[in-house]
C-alpha positions, 0 to 999 in steps of 0.5 A, spaced: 268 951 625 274 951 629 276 944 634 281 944 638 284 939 642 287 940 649 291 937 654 293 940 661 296 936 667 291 936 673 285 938 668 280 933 671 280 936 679 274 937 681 277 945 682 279 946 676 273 943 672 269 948 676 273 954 674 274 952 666 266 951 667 265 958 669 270 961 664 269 957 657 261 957 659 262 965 658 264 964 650 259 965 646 258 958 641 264 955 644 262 947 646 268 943 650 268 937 653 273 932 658 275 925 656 274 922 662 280 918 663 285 923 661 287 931 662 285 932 655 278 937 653 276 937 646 273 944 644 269 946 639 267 953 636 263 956 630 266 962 630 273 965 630 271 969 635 276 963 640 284 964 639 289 959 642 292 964 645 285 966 650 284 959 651 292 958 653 290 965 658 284 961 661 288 955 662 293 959 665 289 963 670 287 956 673 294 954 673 295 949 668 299 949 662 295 948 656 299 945 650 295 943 644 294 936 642 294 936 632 293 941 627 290 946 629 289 950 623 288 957 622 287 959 630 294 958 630 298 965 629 304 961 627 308 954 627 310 956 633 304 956 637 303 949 638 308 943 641 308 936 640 308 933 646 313 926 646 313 920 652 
């Protein structure tokens, strides 16, 4: 099982909810879900059939910057894949 946590600036307008619904609801096993109070999504998979880079590509593609909140194991390609966000 994979789990992913995300935080994208403007994630919660309704546009983009919609588009993030039709693109992540394509991915066969992929669950997701949005913390309500906050611009992050909590995404979870079965399989390895979910990358960062996918995932940043469909965040980017509704243009929000997808940047990856803790560990996130080995769907990361490298240490560099992932970017602490600091206040």
């Amino acid at each position: 099982m994979i789990e992913l946590e995300v935080y994208a600036a403007g994630l919660r307008a309704p546009d983009k909810l919609m588009g993030l619904d039709l693109e992540l609801g394509a991915i066969p096993g992929l669950r997701y879900k949005v913390d309500t109070l906050h611009d992050v999504m909590f995404l979870e998979a079965d399989g390895p059939g979910i990358s960062i880079e996918g995932i940043r590509s469909i965040f980017n593609k509704l243009d929000l910057k997808a940047r990856f909140v803790g560990q996130t194991h080995s769907v990361a390609l490298s240490q560099s894949a992932t970017q602490v966000i600091r206040p």
